[in-house]
Backbone as JSON, one array per atom type, in Angstrom:
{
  "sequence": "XXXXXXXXXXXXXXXXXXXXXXXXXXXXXXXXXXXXXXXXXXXXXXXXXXXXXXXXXXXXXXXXXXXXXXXXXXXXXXXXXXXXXXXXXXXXXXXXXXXXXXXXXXXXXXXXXXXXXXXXXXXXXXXXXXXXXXXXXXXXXXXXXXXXXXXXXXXXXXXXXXXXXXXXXXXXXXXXXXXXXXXXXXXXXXXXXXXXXXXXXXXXXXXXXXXXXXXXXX",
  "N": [[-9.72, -19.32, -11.13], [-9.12, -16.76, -12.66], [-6.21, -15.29, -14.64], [-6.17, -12.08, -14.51], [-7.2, -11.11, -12.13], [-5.23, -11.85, -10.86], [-2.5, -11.16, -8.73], [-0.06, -8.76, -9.76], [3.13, -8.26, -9.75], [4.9, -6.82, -11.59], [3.08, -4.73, -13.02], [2.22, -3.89, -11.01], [4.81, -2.28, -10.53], [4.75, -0.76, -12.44], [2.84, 1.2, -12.41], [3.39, 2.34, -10.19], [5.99, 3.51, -10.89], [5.01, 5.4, -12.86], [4.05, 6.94, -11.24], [5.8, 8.59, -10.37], [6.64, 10.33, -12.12], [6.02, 12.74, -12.48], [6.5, 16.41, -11.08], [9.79, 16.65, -9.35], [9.78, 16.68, -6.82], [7.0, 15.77, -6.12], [4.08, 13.47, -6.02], [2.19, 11.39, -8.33], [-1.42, 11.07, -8.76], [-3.3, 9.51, -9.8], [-1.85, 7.07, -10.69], [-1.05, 6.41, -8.56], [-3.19, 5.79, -6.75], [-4.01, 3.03, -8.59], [-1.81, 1.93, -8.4], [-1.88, 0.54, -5.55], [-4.52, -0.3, -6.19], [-3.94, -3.0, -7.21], [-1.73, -4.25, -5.49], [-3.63, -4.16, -3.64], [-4.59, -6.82, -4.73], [-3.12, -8.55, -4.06], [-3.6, -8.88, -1.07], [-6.14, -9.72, -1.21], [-6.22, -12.12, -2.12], [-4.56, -13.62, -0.32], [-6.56, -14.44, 1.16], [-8.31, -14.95, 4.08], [-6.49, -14.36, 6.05], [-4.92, -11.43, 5.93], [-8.09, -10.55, 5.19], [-8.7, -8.17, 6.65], [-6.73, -6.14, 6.35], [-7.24, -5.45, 3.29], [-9.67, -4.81, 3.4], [-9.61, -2.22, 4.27], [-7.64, -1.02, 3.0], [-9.23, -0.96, 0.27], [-11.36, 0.7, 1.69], [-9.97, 3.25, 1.63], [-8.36, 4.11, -0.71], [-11.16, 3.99, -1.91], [-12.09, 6.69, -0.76], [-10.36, 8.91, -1.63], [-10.53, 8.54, -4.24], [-13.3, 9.26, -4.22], [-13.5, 11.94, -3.01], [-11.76, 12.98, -6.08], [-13.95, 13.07, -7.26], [-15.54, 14.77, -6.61], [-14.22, 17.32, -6.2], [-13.14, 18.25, -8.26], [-10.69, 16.76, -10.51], [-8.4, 17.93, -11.21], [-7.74, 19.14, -9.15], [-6.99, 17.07, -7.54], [-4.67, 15.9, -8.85], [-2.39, 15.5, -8.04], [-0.11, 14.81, -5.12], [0.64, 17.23, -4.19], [-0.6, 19.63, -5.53], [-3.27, 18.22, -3.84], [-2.95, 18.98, -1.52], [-2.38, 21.8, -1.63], [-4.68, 22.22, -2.15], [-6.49, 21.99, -0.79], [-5.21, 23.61, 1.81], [-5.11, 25.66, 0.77], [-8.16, 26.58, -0.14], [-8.86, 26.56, 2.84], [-9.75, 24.16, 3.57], [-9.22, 22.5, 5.67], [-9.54, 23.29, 7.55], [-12.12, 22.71, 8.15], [-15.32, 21.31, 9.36], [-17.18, 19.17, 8.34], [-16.13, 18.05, 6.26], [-14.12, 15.41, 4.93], [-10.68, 14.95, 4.51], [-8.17, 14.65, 1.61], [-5.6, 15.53, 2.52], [-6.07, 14.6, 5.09], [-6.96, 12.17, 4.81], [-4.88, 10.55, 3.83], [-2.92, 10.9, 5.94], [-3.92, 9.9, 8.11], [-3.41, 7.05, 7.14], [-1.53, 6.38, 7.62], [-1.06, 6.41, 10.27], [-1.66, 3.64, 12.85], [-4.35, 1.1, 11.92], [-5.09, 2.02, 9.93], [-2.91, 2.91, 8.27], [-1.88, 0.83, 7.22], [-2.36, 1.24, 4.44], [-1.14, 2.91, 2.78], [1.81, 3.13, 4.08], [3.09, 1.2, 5.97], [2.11, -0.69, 4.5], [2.8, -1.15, 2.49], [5.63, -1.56, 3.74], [5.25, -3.83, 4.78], [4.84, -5.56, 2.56], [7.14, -5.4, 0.91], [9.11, -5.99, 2.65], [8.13, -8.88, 3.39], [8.31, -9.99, 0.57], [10.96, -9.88, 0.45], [11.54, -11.87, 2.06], [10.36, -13.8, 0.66], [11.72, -14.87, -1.19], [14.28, -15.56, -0.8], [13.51, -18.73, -0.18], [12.99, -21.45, -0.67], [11.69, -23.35, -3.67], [10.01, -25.99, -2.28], [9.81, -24.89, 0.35], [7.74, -23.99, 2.99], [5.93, -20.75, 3.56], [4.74, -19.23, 6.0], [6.56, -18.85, 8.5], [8.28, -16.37, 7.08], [6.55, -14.86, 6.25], [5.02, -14.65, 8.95], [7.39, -13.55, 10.42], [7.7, -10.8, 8.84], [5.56, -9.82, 9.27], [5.92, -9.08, 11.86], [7.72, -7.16, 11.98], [6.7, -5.11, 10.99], [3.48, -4.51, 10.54], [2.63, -5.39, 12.59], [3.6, -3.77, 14.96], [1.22, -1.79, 15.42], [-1.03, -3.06, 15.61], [-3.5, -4.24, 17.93], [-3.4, -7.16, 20.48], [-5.62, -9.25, 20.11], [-5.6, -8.98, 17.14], [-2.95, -9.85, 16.45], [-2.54, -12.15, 17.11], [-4.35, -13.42, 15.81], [-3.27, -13.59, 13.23], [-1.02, -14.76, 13.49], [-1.79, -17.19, 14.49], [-3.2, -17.46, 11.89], [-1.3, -17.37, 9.49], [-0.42, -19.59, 9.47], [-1.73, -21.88, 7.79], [-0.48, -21.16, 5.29], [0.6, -21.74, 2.27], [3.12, -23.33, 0.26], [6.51, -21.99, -1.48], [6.17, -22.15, -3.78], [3.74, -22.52, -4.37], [2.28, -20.44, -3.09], [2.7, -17.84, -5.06], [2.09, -19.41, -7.29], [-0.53, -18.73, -7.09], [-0.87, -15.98, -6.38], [0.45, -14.64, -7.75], [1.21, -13.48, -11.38], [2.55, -13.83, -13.16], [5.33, -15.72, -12.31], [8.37, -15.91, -12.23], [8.85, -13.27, -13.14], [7.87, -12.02, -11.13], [9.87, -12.23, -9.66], [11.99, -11.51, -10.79], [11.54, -8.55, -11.01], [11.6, -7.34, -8.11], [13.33, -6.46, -6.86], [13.54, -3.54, -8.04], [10.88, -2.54, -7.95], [11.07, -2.37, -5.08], [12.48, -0.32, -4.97], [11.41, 1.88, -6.27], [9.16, 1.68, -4.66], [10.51, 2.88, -2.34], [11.32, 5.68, -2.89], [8.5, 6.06, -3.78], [7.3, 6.56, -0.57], [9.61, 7.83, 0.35], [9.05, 10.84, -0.63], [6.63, 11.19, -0.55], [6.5, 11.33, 2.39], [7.98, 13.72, 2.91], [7.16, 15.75, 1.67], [4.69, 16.13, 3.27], [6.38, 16.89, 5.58], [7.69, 19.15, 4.97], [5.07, 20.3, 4.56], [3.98, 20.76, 6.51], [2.23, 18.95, 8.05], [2.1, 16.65, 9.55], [0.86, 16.74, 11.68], [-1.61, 16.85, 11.68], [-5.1, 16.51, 13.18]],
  "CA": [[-9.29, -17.92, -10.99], [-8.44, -16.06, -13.79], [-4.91, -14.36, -14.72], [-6.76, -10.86, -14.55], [-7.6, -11.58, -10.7], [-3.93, -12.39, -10.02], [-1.77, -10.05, -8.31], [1.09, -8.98, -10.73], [4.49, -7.23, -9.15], [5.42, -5.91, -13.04], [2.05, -4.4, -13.14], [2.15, -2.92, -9.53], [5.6, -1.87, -10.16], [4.27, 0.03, -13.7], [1.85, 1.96, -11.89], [4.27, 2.96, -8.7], [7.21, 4.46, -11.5], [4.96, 5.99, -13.42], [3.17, 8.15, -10.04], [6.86, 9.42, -9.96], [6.95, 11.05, -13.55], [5.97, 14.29, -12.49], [8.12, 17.17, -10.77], [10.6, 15.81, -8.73], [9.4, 17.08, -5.44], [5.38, 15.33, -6.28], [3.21, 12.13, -6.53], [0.36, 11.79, -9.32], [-2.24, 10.74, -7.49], [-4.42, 8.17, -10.37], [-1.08, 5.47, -10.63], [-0.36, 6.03, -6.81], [-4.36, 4.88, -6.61], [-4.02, 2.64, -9.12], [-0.68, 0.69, -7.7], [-2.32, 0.15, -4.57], [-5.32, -1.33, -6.28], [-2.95, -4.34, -7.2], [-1.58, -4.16, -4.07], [-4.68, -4.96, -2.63], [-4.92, -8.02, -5.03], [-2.09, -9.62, -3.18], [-4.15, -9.11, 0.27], [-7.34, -10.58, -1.14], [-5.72, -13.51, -2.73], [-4.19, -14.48, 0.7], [-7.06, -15.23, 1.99], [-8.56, -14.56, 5.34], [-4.89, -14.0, 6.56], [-5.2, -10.51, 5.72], [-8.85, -9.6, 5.3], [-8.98, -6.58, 6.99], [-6.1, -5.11, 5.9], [-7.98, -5.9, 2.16], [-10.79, -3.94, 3.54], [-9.24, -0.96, 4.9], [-6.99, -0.66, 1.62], [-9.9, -0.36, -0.41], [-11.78, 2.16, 1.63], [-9.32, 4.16, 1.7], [-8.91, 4.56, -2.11], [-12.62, 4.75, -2.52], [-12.25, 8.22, -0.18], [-9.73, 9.23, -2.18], [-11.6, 8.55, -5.54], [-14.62, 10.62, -4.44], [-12.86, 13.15, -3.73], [-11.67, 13.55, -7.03], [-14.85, 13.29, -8.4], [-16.28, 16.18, -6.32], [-13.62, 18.39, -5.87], [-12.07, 18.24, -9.37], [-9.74, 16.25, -11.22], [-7.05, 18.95, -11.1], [-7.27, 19.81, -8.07], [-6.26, 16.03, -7.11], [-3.84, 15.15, -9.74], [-0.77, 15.0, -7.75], [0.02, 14.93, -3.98], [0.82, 18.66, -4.26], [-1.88, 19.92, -5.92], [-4.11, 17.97, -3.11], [-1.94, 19.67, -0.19], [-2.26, 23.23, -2.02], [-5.73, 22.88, -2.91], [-7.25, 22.21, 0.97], [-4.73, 24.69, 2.33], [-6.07, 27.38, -0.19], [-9.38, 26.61, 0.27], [-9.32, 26.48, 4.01], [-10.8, 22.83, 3.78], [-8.38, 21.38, 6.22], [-10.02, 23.48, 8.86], [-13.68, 22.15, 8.11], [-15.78, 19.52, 10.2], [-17.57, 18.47, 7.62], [-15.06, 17.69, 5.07], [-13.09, 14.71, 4.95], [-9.96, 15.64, 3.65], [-7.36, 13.85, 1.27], [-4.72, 15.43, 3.55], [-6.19, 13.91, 6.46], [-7.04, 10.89, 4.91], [-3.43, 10.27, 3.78], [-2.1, 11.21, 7.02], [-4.47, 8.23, 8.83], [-3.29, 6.07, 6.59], [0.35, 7.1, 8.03], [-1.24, 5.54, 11.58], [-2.12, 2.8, 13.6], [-4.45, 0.25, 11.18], [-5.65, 3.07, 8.63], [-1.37, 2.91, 8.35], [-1.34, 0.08, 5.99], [-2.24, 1.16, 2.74], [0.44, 3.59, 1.81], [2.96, 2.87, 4.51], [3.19, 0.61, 6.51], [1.71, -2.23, 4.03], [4.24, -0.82, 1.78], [6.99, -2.11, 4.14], [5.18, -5.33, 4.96], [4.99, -6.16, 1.31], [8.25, -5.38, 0.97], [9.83, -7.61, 3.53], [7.65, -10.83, 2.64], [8.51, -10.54, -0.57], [12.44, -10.11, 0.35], [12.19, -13.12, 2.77], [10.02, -15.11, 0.25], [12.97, -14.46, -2.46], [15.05, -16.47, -0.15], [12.78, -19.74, -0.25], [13.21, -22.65, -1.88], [10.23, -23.46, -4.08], [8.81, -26.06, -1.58], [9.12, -24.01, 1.67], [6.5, -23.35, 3.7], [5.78, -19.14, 3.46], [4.04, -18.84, 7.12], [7.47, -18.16, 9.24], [8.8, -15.16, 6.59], [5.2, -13.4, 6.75], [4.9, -13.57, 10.2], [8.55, -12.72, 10.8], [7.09, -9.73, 8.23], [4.53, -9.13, 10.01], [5.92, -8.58, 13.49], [8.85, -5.84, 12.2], [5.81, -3.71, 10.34], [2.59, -4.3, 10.75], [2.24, -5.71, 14.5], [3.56, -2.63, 15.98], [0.29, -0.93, 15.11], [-2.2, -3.69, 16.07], [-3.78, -4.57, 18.97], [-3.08, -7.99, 20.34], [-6.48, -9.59, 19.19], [-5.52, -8.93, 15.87], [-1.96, -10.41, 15.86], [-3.22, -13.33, 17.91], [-5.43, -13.88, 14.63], [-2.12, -13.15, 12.25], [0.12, -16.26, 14.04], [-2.55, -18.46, 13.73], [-4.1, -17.85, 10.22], [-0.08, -17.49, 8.9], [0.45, -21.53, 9.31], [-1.92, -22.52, 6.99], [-0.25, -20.35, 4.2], [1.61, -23.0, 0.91], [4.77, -22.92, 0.13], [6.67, -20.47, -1.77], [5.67, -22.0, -5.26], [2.03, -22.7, -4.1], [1.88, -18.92, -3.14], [3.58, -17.51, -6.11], [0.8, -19.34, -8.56], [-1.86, -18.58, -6.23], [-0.96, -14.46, -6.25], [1.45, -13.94, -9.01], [0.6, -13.88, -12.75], [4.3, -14.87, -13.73], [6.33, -15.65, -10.99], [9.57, -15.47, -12.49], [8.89, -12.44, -13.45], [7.7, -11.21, -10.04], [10.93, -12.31, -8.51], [12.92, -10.01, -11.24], [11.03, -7.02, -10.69], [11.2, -7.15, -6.72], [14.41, -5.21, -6.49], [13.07, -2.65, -9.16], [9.61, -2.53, -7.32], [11.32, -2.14, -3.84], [13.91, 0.66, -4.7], [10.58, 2.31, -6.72], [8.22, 2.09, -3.79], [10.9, 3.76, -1.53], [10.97, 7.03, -3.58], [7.37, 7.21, -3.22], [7.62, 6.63, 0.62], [9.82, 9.09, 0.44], [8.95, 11.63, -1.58], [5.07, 11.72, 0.22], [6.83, 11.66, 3.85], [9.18, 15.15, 2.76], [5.99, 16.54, 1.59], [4.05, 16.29, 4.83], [7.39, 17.71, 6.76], [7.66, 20.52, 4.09], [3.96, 21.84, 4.24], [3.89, 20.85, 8.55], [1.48, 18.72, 8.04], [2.42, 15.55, 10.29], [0.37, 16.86, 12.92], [-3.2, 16.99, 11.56], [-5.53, 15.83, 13.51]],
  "C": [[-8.62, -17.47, -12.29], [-6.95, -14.93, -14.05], [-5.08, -13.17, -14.41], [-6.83, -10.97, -13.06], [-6.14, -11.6, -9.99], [-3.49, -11.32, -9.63], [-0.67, -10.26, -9.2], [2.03, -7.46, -10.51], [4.75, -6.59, -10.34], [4.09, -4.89, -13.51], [2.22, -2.98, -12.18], [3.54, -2.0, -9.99], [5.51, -0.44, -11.56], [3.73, 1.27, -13.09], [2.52, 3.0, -11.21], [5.63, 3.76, -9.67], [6.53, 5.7, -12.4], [3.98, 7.46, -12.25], [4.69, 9.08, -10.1], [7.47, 10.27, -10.98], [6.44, 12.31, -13.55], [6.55, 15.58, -11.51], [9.08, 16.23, -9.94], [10.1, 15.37, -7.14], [7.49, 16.59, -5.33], [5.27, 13.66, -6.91], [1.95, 12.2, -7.44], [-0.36, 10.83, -8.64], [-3.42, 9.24, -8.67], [-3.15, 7.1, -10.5], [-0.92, 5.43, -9.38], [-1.67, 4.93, -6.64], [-4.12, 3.51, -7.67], [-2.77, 1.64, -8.74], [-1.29, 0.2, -6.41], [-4.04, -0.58, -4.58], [-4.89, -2.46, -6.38], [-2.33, -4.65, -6.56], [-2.59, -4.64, -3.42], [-4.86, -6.28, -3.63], [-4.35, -8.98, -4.42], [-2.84, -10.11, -1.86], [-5.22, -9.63, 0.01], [-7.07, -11.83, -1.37], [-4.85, -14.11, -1.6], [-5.02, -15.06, 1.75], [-7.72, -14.46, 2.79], [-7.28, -14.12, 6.57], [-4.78, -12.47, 6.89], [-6.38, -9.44, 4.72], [-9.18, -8.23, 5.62], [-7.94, -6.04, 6.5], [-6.74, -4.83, 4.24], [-8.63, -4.69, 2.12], [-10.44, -2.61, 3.79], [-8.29, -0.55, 3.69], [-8.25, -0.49, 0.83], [-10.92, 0.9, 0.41], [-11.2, 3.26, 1.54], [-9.06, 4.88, 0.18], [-10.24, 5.3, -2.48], [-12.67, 5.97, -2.29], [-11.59, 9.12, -1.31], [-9.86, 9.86, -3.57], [-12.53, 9.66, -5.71], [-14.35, 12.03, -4.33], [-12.5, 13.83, -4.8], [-12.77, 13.79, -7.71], [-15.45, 14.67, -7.73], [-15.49, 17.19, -6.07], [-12.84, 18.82, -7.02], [-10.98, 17.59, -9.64], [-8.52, 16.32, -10.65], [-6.69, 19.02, -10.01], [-6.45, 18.33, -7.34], [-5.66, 15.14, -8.02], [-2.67, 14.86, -9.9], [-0.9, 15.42, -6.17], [-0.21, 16.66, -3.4], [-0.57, 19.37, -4.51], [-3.24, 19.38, -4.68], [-3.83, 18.86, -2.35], [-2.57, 21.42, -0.99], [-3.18, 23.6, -1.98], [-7.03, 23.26, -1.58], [-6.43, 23.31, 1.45], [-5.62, 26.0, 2.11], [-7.26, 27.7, 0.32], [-9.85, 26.73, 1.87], [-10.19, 25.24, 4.9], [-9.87, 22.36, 5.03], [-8.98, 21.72, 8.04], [-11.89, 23.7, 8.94], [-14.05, 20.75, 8.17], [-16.27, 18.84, 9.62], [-17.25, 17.76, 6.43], [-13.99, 16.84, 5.38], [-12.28, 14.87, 3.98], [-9.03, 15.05, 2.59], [-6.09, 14.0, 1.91], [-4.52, 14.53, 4.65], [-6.21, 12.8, 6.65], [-5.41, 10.02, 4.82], [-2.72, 10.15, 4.92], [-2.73, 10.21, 7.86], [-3.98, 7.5, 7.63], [-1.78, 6.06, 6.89], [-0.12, 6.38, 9.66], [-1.75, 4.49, 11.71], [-3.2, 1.12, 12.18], [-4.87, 0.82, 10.16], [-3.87, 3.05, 8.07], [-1.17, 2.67, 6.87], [-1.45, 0.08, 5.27], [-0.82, 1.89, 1.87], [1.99, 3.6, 2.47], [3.3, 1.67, 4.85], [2.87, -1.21, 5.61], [2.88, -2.23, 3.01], [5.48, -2.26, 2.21], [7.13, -3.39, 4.54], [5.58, -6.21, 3.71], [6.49, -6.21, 0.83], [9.35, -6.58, 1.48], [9.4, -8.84, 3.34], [8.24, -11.11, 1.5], [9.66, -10.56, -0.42], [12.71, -11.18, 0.74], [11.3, -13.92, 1.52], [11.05, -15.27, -0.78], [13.64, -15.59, -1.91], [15.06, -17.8, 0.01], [13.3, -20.58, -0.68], [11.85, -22.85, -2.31], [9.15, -24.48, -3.07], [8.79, -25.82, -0.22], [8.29, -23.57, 2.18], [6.66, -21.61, 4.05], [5.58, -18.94, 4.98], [5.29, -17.88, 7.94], [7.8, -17.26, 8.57], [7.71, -14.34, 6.48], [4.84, -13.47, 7.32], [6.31, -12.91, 10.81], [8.34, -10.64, 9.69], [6.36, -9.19, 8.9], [4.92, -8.27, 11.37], [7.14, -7.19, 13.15], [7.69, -4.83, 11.44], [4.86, -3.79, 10.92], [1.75, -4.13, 12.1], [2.36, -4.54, 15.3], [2.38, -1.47, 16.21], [-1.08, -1.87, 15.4], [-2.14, -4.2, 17.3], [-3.37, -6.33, 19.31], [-3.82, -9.06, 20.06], [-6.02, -10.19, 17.66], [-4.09, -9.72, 15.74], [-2.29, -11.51, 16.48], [-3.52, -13.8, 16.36], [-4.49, -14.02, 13.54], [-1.39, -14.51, 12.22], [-0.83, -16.81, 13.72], [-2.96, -18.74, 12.31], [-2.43, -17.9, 9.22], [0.11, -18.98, 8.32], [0.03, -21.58, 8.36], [-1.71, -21.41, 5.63], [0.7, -21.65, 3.4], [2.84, -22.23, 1.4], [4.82, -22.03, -0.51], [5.82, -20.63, -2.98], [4.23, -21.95, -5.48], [1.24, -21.18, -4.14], [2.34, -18.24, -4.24], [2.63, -17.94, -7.43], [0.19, -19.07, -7.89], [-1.99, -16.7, -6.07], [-0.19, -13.8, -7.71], [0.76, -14.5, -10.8], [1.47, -14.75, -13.85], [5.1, -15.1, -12.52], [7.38, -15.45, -11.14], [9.77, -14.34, -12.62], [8.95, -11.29, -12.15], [9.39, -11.48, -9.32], [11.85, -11.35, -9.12], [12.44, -9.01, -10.7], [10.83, -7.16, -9.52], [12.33, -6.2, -6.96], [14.18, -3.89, -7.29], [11.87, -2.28, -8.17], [10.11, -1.85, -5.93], [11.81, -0.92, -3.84], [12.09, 2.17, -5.06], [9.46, 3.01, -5.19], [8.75, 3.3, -2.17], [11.06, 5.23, -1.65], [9.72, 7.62, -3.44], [7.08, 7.47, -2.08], [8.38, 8.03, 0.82], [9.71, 10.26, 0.23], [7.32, 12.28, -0.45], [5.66, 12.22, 1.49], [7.57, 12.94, 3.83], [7.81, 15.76, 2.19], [5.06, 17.05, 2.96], [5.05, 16.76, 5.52], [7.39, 19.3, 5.86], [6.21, 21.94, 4.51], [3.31, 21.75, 6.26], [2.63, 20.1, 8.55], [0.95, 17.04, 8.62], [1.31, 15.61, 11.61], [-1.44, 17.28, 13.09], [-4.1, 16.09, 12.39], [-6.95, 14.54, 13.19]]
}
């Protein structure tokens, strides 16, 4: 596996400060995509553990993507600008148009959730309890104790069934740590930097959707 392949928290966390460099009250929409591609490197590089969430993080981008390519650049070059540009247009109330509102806003539920929220807060918490580790600790109990305060509340019981079991055979901390990280020391500085980062954009998107009433799309 090559260093390029690895998941890298100083990378991810590059991406996620610099979505927040434009007004105060907006997200730019190519590092938001762009942190949550490296984001998904973490979920491929664990494996079959969290396949599907893998899968459902990248389609969700891809939607996202095409959009920009057919609807203009501009028009999706910050959260705002998306929100303003379906309003305007009247796209939000057409059947044939999947929307970036709408898509955003499933990705705010149930297993469409976990790319911009909800995996958010998983990633989050693993990485606070794996902080805690000793290098040869076994990982499994702090990402399913992760798992069950975020992600579980949104899956069926199939799916967490499949979560407990595929968890065990996860390494220890240091095993996981070369196996996802590009530096590890490095990833363990930049977690509290990364964490405080990713809550701004959490926040920042969720006061947008209450602002333009838009929690309730269907």
């Amino acid at each position: 596996m090559g260093s390029e392949d690895k998941f890298c928290l100083t990378v991810c966390e590059g991406y996620f400060a610099q979505c927040l460099e434009g007004q105060e009250d907006d997200v730019l929409m190519d590092p938001y995509l762009n942190g949550y591609k490296e984001l998904n490197k973490f979920f491929q590089l664990l494996g079959k553990v969290f396949g599907f969430v893998s899968s459902d993080v990248k389609s969700k981008v891809e939607i996202l993507e095409e959009l920009k390519t057919k609807e203009g650049k501009e028009n999706f070059k910050s959260f705002q600008k998306m929100i303003a540009y379906e309003k305007d247009s009247g796209l939000l109330e057409k059947k044939d148009y999947v929307s970036g509102c709408r898509t955003l806003l499933r990705l705010h539920r149930g297993l469409a959730y976990v790319l911009f929220f909800q995996l958010k807060d998983f990633i989050r918490e693993f990485l606070r309890q794996l902080g805690t580790l000793s290098p040869d600790d076994k990982t499994g109990t702090c990402c399913q104790n992760a798992y069950n305060a975020t992600l579980a509340n949104f899956h069926p019981w199939l799916i967490r069934k499949g979560v407990s079991v595929a968890v065990y055979g996860l390494p220890t901390r240091d095993q996981l740590l070369d196996r996802v990280c590009k530096d590890k020391e490095a990833a363990v500085e930049a977690l509290p930097r990364t964490l405080e980062i990713l809550k701004q954009v959490y926040d920042r998107t969720q006061s947008m959707y209450t602002a333009h009433d838009l929690h309730g799309l269907p």
